[in-house]
PAZAPA-4460 file (N, C-alpha, C; in steps of 0.05 Angstrom, whole numbers, plus 32768, in hexadecimal, padded with zeros to 4 digits):
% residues 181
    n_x    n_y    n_z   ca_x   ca_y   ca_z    c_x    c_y    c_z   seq   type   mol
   8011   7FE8   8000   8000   8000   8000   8012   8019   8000     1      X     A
   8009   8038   7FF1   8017   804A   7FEF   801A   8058   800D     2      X     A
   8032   8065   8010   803B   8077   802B   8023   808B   8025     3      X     A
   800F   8092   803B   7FF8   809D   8047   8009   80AE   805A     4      X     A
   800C   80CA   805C   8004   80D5   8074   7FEE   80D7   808A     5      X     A
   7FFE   80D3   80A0   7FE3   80CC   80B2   7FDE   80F1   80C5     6      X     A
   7FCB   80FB   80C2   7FC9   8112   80CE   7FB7   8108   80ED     7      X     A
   7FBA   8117   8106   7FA8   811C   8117   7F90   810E   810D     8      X     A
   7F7D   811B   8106   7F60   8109   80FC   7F61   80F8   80F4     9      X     A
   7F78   80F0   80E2   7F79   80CF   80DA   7F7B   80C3   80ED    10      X     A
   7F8D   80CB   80FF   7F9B   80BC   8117   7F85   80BB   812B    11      X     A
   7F7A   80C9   812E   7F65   80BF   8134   7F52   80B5   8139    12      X     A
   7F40   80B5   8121   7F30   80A7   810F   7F3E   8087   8114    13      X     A
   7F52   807D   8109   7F5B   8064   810B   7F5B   805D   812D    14      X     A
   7F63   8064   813D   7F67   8063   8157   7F4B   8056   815E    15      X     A
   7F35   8077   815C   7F1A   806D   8162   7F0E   8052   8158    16      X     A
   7F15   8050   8142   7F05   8035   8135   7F17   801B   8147    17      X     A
   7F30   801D   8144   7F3C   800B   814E   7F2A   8007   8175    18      X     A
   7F25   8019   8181   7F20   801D   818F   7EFD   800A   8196    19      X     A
   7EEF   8016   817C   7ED1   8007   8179   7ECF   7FE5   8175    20      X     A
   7EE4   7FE9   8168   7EEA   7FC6   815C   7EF4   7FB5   8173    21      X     A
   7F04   7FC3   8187   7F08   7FB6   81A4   7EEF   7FB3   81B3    22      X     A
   7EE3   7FC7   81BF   7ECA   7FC0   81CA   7EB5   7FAE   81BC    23      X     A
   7EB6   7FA9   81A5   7EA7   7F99   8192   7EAF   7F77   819E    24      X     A
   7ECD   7F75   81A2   7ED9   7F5C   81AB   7EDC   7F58   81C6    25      X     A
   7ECE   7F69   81CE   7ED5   7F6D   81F0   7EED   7F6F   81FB    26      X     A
   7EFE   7F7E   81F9   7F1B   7F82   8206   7F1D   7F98   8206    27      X     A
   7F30   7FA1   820F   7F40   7FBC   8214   7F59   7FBC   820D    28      X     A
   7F65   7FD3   81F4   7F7C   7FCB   81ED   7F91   7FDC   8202    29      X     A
   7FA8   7FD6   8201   7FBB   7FF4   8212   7FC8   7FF2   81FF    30      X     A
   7FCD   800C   81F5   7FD7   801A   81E4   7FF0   802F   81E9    31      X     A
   800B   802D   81ED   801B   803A   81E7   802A   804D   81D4    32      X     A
   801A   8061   81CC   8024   8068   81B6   8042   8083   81BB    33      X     A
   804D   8074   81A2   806E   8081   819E   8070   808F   818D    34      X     A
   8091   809F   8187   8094   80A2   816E   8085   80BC   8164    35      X     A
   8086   80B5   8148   8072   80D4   813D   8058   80DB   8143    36      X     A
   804C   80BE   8143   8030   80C9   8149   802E   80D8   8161    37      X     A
   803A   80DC   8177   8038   80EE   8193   803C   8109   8185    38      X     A
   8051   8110   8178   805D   812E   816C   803E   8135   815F    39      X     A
   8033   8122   8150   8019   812B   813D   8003   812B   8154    40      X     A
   7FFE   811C   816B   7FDF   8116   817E   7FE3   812A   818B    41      X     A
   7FFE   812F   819B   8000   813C   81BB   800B   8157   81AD    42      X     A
   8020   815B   819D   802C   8177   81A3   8027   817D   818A    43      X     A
   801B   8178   8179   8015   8183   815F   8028   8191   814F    44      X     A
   8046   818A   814F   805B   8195   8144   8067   8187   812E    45      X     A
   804A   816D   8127   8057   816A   8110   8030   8165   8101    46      X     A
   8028   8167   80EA   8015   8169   80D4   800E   814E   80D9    47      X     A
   8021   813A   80D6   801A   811A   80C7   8037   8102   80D3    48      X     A
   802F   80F9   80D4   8045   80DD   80DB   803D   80C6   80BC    49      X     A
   8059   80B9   80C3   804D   80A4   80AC   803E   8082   80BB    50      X     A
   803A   8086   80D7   8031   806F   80E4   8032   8073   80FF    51      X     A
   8021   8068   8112   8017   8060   812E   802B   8051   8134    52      X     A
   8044   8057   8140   8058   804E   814F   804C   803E   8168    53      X     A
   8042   8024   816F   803D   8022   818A   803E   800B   8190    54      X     A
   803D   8007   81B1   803F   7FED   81B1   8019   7FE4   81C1    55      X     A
   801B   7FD0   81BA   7FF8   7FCD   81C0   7FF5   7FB4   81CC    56      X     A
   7FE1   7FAB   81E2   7FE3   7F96   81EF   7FC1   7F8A   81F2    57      X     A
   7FB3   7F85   81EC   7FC3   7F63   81E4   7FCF   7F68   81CA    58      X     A
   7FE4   7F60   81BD   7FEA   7F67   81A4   7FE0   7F4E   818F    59      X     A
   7FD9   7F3A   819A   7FCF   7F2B   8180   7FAF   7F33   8179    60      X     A
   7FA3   7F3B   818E   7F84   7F42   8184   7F8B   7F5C   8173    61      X     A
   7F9B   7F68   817E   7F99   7F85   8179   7FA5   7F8C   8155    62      X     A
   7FBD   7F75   8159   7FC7   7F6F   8136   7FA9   7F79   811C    63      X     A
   7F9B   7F5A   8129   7F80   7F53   811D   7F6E   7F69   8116    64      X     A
   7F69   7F7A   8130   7F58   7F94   812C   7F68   7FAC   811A    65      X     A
   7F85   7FB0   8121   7F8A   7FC8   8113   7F86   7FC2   80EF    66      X     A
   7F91   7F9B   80F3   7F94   7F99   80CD   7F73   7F9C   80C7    67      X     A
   7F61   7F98   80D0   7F3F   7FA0   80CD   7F44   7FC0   80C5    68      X     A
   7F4A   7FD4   80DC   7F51   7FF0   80D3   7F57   7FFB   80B8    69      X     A
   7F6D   7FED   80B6   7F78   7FF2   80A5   7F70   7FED   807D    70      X     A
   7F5F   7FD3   8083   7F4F   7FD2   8069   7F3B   7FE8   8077    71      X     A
   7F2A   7FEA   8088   7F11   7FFA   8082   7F14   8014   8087    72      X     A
   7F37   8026   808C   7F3B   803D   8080   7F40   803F   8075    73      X     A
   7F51   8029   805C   7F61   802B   8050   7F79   803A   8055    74      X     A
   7F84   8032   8066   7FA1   8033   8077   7FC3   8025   806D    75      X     A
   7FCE   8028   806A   7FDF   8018   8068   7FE9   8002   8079    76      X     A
   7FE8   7FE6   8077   7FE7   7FCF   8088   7FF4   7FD1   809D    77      X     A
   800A   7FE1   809E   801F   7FEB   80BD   8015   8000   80CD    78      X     A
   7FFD   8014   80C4   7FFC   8027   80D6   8004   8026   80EC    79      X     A
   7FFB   8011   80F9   7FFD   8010   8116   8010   7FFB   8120    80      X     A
   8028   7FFE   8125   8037   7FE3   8125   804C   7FEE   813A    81      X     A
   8061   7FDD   8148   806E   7FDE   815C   8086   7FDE   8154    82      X     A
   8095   7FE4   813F   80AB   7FEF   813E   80BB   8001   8148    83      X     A
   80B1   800D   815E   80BA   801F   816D   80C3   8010   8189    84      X     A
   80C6   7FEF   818B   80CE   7FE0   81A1   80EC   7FDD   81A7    85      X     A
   80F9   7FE8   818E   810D   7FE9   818C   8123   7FFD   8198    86      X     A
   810C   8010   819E   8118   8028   81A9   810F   8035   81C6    87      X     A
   8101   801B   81CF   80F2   801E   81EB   810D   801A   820A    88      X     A
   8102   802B   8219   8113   8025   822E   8106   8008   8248    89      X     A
   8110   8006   8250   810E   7FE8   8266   80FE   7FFB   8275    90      X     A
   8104   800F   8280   80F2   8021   8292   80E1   8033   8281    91      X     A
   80CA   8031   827E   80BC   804C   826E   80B3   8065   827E    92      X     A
   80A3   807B   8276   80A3   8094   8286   8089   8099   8278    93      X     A
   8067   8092   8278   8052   808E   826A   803F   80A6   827C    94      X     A
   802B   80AF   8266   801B   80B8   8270   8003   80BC   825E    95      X     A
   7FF0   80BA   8268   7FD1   80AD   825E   7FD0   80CA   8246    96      X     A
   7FC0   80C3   8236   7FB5   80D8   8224   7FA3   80D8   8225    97      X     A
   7F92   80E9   8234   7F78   80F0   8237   7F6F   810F   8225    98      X     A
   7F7E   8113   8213   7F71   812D   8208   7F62   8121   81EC    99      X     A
   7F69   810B   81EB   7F5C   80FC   81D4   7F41   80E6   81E0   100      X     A
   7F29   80E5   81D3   7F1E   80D1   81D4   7F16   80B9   81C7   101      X     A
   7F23   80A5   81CA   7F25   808E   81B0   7F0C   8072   81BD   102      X     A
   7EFC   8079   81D5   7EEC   8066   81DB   7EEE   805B   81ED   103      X     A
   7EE2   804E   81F9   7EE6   803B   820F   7F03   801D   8202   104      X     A
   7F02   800D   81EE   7F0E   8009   81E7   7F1E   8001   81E2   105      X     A
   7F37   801A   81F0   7F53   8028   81EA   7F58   802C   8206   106      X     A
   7F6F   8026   8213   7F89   803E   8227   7F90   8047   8219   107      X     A
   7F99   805F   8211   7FB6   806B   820A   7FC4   807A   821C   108      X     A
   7FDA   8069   8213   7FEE   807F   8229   8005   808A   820E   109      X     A
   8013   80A2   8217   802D   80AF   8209   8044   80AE   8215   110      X     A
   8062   80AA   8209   8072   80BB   8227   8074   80CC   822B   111      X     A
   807C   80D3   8241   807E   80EE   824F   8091   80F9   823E   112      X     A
   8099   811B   823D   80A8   8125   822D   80BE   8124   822E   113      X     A
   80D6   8111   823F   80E2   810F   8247   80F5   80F8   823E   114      X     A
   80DF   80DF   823A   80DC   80CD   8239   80E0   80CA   8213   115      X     A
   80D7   80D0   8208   80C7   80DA   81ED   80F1   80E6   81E7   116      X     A
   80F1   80F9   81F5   810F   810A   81E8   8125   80F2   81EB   117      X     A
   8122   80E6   8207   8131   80D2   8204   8136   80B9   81EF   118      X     A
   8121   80B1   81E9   8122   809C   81DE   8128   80A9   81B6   119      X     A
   8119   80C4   81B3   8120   80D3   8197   8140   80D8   8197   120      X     A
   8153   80DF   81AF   8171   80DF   81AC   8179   80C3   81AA   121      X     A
   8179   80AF   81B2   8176   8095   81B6   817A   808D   8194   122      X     A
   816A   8093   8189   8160   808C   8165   8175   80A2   8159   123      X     A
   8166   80B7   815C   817F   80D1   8146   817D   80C6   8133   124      X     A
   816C   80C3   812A   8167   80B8   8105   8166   80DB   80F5   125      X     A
   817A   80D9   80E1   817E   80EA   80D3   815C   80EF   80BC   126      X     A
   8159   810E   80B4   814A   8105   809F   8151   80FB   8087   127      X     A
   8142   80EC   807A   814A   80E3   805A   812B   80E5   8049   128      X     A
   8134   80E7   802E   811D   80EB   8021   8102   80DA   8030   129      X     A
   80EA   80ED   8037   80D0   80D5   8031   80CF   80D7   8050   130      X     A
   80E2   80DC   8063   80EB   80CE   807C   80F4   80EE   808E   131      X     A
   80DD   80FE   8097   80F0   810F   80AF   8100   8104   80C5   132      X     A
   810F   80EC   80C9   8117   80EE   80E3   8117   80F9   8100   133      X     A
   8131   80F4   8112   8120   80FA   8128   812F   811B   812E   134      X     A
   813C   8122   8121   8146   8145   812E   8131   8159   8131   135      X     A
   8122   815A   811C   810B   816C   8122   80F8   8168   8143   136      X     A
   80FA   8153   813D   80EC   814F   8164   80FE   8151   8175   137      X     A
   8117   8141   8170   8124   8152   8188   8129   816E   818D   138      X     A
   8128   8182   8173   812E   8199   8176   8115   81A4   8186   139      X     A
   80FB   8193   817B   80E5   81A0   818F   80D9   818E   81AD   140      X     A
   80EE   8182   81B5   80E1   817C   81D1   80FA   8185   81E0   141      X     A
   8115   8193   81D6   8128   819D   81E3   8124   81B9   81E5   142      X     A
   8112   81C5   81D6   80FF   81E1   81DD   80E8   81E0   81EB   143      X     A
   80DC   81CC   81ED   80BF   81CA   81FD   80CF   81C7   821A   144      X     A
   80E6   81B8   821A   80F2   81AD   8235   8105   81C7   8239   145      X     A
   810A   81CF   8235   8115   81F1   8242   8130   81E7   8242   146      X     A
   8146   81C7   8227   815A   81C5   8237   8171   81DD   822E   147      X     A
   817D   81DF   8240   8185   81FB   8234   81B5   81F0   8232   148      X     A
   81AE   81CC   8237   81CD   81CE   822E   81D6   81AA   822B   149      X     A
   81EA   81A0   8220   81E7   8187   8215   81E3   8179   822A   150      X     A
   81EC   817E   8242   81F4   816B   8256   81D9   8165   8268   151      X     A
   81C3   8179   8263   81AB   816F   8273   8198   8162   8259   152      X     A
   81A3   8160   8239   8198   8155   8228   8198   812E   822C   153      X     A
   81B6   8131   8235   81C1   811A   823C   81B8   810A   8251   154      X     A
   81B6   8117   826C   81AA   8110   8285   818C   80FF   8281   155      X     A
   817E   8115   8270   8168   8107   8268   8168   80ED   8256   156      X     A
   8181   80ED   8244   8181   80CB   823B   818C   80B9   824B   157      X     A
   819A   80CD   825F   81A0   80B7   8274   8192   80A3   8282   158      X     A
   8186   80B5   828C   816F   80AA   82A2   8165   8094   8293   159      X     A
   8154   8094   827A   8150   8074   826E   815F   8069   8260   160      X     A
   8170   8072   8251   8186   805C   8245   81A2   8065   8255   161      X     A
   81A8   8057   8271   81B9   8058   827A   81D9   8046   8276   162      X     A
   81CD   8036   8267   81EC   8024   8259   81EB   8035   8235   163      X     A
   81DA   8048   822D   81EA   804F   8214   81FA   806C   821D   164      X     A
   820B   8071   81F9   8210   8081   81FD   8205   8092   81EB   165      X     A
   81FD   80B1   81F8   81F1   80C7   81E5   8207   80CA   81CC   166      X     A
   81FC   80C2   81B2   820B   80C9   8198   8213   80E2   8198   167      X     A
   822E   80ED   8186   8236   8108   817A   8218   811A   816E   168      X     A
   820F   8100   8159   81FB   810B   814A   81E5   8117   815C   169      X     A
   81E7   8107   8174   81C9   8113   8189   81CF   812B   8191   170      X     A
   81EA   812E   8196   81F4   8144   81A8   81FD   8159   8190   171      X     A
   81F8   8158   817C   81FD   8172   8165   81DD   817B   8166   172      X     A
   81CC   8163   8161   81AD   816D   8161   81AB   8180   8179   173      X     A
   81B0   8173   8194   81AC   8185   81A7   81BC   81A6   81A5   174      X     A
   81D2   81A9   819B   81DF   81C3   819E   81CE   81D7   818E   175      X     A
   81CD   81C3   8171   81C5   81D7   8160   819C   81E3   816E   176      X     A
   818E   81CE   817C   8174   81D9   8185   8185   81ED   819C   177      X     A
   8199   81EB   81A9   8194   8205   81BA   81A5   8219   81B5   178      X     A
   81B3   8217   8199   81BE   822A   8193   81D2   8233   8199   179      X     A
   81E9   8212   8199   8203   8216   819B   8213   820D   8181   180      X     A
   8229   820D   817E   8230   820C   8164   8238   81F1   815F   181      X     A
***
């Protein structure tokens, strides 16, 4: 299927249904969502993501319901997929999203902004065609977060990824958001 931008209302819209189709089966999914879609649900600093970064539990019902979604939005078969497990910490830092309503349903939770910067320095995926990567969000959750120098950029990847090390590349993203050279 062709790359779909997914805007807010889409993201939505899919969420909700995913959401109706659970209560339909009787369960309750928990929903973790990562990644871009938070930049597009919670802080609106980005238009569109290209997919629902999340991790979802039960994940085999939930597989079943999103690939349902996905023909009856006509979605692309991954919208919603857990590729973002890769970049999760052993300890997470979550908090419920209640400014959205997707149904009885659904939990959603997001990470905290903290959490979210950490794990975006963590990745430092450059952009490439097709593909913004992750500097644009770091540059905007190191302005939302007031950090004002590399070493409390760092602290904060500390705290969850305590055996890595913060990349060059993370620590140029960070200078250049606070406007060092």
């Amino acid at each position: 299927m062709s790359y779909e931008s997914l805007s807010r209302a889409r993201i939505v819209q899919a969420l909700r249904r995913l959401g109706e189709l659970a209560v339909a089966q009787k369960v309750t999914l928990e929903v973790s969502i990562n990644g871009g879609a938070v930049f597009t649900l919670v802080y609106g600093s980005r238009e569109a993501t290209k997919d629902v970064d999340a991790v979802v539990r039960p994940s085999d019902i939930a597989a079943t319901l999103a690939a349902q979604v996905a023909r009856e939005l006509a979605l692309p078969d991954d919208w919603l997929n857990d590729h973002v497990k890769r970049f999760l910490a052993a300890k997470e830092a979550k908090r419920e999203l209640a400014q959205c309503d997707f149904g009885e349903g659904l939990r959603v939770s997001v990470p905290t902004a903290a959490y979210l910067l950490a794990m975006k320095l963590r990745a430092c995926r450059p952009p490439l065609p097709g593909y913004v990567g992750d500097y644009g969000d770091i540059r905007f959750l190191v302005e939302k977060m007031q950090i004002r120098a590399v070493d409390a950029a760092e602290a904060v990847h500390d705290r969850f990824f305590p055996h890595d090390v913060l990349s060059d590349a993370a620590k140029q993203v960070v200078k250049s958001a606070i406007g060092l050279p």
